[in-house]
LOKELO-888433 format. One record per residue (C-alpha): residue number from 1; x, y, z. Coordinates in steps of 0.5 Angstrom, whole numbers, plus 500, padded with zeros to 3 digits. Example, Ala and Ser with C-alpha at 12.3 -4.5 7.8 and 13.67 -1.06 7.14 Angstrom:
! LOKELO-888433
     k     x     y     z
     1   525   491   516
     2   527   498   514
END
This chain:
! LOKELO-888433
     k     x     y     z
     1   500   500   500
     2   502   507   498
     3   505   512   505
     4   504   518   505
     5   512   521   507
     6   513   529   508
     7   520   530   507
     8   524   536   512
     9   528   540   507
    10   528   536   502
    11   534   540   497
    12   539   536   500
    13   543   532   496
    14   542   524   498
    15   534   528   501
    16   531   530   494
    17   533   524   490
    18   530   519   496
    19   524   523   495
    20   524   522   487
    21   526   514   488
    22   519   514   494
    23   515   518   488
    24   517   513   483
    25   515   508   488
    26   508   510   488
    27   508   513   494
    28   505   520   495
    29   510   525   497
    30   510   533   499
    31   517   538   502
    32   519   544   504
    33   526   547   504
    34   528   554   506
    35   532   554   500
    36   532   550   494
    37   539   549   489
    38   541   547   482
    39   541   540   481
    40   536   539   487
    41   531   544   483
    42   531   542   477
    43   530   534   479
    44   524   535   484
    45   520   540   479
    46   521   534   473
    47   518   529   477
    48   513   534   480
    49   515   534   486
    50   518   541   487
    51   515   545   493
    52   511   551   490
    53   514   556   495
    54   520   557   499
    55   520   557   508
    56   517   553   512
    57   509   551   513
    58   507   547   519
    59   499   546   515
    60   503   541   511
    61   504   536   516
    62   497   533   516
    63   495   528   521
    64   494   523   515
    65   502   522   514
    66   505   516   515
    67   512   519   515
    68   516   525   516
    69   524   524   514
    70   528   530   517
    71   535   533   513
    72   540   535   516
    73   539   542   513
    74   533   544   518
    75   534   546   525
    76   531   543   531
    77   525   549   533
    78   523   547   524
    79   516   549   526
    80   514   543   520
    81   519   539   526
    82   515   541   532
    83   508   540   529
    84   510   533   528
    85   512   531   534
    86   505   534   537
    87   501   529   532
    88   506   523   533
    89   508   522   527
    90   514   517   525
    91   520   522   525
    92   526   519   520
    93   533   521   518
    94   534   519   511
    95   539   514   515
    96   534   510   518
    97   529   511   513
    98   533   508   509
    99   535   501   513
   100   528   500   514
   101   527   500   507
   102   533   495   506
   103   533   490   512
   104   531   484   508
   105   537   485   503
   106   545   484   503
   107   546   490   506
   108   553   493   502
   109   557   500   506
   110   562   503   503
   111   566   508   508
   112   572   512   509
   113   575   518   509
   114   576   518   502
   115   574   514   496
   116   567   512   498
   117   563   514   492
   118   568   512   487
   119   568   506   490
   120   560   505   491
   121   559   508   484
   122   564   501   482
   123   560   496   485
   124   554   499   482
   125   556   498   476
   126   559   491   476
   127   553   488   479
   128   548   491   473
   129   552   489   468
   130   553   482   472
   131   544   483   471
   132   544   483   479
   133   541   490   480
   134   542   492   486
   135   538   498   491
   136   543   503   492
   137   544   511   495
   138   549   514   492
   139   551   521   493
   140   554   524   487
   141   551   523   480
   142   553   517   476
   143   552   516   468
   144   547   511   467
   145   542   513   473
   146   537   518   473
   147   536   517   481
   148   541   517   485
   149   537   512   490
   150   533   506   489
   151   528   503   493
   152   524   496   491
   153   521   490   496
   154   523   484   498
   155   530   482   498
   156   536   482   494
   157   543   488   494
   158   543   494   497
   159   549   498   496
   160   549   505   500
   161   555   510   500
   162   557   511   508
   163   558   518   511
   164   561   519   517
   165   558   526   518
   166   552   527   523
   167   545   524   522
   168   540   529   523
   169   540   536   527
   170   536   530   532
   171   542   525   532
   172   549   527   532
   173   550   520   531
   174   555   518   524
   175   549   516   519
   176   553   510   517
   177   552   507   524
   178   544   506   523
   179   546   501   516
   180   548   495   520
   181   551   493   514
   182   553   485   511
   183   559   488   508
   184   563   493   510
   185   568   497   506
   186   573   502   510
   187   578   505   504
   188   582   511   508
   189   581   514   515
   190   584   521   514
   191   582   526   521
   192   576   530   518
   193   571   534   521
   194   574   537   526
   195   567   541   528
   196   564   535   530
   197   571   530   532
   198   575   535   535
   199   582   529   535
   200   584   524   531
   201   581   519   536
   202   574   520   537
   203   574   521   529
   204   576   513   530
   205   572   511   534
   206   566   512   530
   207   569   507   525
   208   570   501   530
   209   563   504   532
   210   561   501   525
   211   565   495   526
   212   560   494   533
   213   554   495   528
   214   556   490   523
   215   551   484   522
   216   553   478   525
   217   557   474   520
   218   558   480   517
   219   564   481   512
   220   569   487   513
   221   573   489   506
   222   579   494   508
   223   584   497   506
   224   591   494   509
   225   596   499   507
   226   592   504   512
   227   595   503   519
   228   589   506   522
   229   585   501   518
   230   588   496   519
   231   587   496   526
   232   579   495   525
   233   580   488   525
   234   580   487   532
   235   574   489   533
   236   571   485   529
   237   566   479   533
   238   566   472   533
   239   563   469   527
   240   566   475   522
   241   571   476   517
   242   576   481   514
   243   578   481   508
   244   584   486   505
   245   586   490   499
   246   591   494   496
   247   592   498   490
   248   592   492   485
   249   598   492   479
   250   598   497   472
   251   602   501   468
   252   601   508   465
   253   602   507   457
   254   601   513   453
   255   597   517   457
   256   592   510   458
   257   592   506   465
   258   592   499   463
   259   591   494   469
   260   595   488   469
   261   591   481   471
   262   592   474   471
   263   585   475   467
   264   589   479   461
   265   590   487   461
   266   584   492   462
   267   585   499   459
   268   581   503   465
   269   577   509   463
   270   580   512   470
   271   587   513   473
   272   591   514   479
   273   593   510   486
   274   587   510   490
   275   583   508   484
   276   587   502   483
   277   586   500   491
   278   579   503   489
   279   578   497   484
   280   581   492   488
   281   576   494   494
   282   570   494   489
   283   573   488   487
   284   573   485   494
   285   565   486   495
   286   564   484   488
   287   567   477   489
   288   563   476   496
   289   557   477   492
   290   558   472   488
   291   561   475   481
   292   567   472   478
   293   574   476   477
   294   573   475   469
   295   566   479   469
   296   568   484   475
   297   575   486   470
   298   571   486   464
   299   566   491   467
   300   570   495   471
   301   575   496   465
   302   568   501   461
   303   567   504   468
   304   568   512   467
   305   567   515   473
   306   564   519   478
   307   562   526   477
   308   567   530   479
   309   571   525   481
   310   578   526   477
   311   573   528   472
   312   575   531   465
   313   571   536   463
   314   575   541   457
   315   580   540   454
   316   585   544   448
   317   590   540   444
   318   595   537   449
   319   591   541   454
   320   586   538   459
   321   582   541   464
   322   580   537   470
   323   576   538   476
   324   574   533   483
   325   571   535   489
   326   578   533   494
   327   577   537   499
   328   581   533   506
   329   588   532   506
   330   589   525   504
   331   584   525   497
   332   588   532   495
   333   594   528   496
   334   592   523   491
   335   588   527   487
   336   595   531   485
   337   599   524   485
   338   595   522   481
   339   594   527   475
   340   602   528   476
   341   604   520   475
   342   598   520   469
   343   601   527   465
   344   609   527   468
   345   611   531   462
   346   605   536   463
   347   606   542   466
   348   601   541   473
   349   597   547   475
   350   593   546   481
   351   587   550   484
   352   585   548   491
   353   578   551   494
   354   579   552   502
   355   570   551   503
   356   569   546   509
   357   570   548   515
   358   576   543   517
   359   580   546   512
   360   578   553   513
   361   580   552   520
   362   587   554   522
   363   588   549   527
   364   587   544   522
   365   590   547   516
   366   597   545   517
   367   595   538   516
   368   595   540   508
   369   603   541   508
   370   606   538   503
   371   600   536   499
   372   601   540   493
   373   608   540   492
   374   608   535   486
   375   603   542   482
   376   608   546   478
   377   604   552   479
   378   599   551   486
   379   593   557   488
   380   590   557   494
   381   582   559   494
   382   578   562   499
   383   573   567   500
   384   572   571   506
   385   564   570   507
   386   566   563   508
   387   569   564   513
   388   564   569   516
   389   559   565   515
   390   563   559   519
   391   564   564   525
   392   572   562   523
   393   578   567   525
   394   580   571   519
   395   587   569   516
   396   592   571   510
   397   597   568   506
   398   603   568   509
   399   598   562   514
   400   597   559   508
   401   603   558   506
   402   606   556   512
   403   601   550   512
   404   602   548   506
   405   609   548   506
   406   610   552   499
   407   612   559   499
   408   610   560   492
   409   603   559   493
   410   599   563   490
   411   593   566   494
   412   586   568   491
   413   579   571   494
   414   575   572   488
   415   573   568   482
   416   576   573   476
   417   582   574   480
   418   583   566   479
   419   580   566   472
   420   586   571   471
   421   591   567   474
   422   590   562   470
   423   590   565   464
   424   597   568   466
   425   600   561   466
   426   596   556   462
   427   601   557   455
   428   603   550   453
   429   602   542   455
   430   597   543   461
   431   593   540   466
   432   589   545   470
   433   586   542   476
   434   580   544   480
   435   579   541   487
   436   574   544   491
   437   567   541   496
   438   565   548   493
   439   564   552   486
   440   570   557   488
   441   565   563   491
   442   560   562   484
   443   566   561   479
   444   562   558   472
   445   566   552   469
   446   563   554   462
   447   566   561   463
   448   572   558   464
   449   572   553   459
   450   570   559   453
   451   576   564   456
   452   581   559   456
   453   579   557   449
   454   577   549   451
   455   572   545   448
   456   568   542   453
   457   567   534   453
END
């Protein structure tokens, strides 16, 4: 039978596709949000499920609802939020609405500092080409899916991406902890957040926590070359399995990756170290699901990526034009390692938004010494009403480029003034790469492609 489900800011990334995958479900859905983004906006108006004003509206929570899913977006006093605690109503996180869900399924989570949507966006697309068609949650839009949440009865796969980041303003708790997975996943643990986990320790602590949820005679596929990851197998229950993986062998020929297997040599569409080590995780979760190694080499080898994950947007002749949403230490590391291995006689100019409130702090900024060392040239973004509207100190460049560890960074506060940069430097064989959580404060990449004379992919 159809539920009636009301979503609380239901603009969010992972909110608004839930709300499409309930709609195409055949559940009857309404939402409210304070303030609704591209792609957010256009996706809820295609499917008619776009809210006709902005704000809140506690009238919209009526008796006859079966549910109301909370965002991390609203606030605890949300009158929509209040009004549905006087009437009773269920109140969900997406996190627990989605266990609920998938409780009849193998339930895949993939986790870590770094890696997680690649790695889900992998397993995915082995297992629809191995005909398993699996349910999913996946945070960042992948090609050949419409929705980045799907939701079907009965049993069979789920395969969720698994943030470390809070649950809901009702629940500080990491939103992978409500999934109590099958199959667990952990890539990287690199200290992140520092406004919620303000040491390295508490942020681990969450990842045994998952270890304490995962179901019994679970599986838990980890990456060994991380020390803190590899101390997670401890942690493990009686009856539970661990399994590692590391970065699988390959050689970079003419600007292509070629993987080397006992199965035959696959030409990937992707590059670089941690997606080595990212195909051997996906590898890992696949073979536990029952696909052979032929079939998962054969598939993975048309995989093309995730958007904005190293993601070739424009190019020139000889030039290339790259962005990707590193924004903690350890993905900027091996994002610039990457591109400079794939493209070593390119000259390599890095561009990197400081946006989240970890790297805008300058407790924490010290932790991105030497990350861009490998970039010929090197710019540091950040602009000052971001740290207003975080309430963080103000800093300059000499902070920056003290924590970077690089006196020849150049910092910039204002889109055209990058724009500018970059047209200064990008004369010859070039890799331009634009790393960045953000948009660089309202930077248009189609504006930049047309002033650097690219053509867009």
């Amino acid at each position: 039978m159809p539920m009636r489900v009301h979503f609380i800011a239901i603009g969010g990334a992972v909110m608004h596709n839930l709300a499409i995958a309930l709609h195409l479900k055949g559940d009857k859905i309404s939402g409210s949000d304070d303030s609704i983004f591209e792609p957010s906006r256009s996706n809820l108006a295609r499917y008619g499920l776009l809210p006709l004003t902005e704000g809140w509206d506690p009238d919209r929570i009526i008796p006859s609802l079966d549910a109301v899913i909370l965002g991390m977006h609203a606030r605890e006093d949300n009158p929509e939020l209040l009004r549905a605690r006087e009437l009773g109503i269920r109140i969900y996180s997406f996190p627990e609405f989605l266990y609920q869900q998938f409780r009849q399924k193998t339930r895949v989570v993939i986790a870590g500092s770094h890696g997680k949507t690649t790695i889900t966006a992998m397993v995915l697309h082995v297992l629809q080409s191995a005909g398993l068609d699996p349910d999913y949650m996946v945070g960042a839009k992948l090609d050949g899916f419409d929705v980045m949440v799907r939701i079907t009865d009965g049993p069979g796969i789920a395969v969720l991406e698994g943030d470390e980041y809070l649950t809901s303003p009702l629940d500080p708790r990491p939103k992978f902890l409500h999934y109590h997975p099958d199959i667990a996943l952990v890539t990287g643990i690199a200290w992140d957040h520092i406004n919620v986990f303000p040491t390295e320790q508490e942020y681990f602590n969450q990842f045994q926590l998952l270890m304490d949820g995962l179901a019994p005679g679970g599986s838990l596929v980890y990456c060994d070359s991380d020390p803190l990851v590899a101390r997670l197998p401890d942690f493990l229950a009686e009856g539970q399995r661990a399994y590692s993986y590391s970065a699988l062998p390959a050689s970079v020929e003419e600007g292509q990756t070629i993987l080397r297997t006992v199965h035959g040599d696959f030409i990937l569409k992707v590059f670089g170290r941690h997606n080595l080590e990212n195909i051997a995780g996906a590898a890992r979760v696949c073979q536990i699901l029952g696909v052979d190694d032929h079939q998962f080499f054969s598939a993975i080898s048309t995989f093309p990526g995730a958007a904005r994950r190293l993601e070739k947007v424009a190019s020139r002749g000889n030039s290339i034009l790259f962005r990707d949403f590193a924004h903690a230490p350890s993905k900027l590391r091996s994002t610039v390692t990457a591109v400079r291995e794939q493209y070593p006689e390119h000259r390599l100019i890095a561009c990197f938004e400081l946006h989240t409130f970890s790297s805008l702090n300058l407790d924490f900024l010290p932790q991105y010494g030497g990350c861009l060392d490998k970039a010929d040239a090197a710019a540091v973004f950040y602009h000052p009403d971001t740290l207003r509207l975080k309430r963080l100190p103000a800093f300059g460049p000499a902070e920056v480029r003290a924590a970077f560890q690089r006196d020849d960074i150049s910092v910039i506060h204002e889109a055209g003034q990058l724009l500018w940069w970059l047209q200064g430097l990008d004369n010859g064989p070039s890799i331009i790469l634009l790393m960045s959580s953000g948009d660089f404060h309202g930077l248009k990449l189609g504006e930049l492609i047309e002033t650097l004379g690219y053509d867009s992919e």
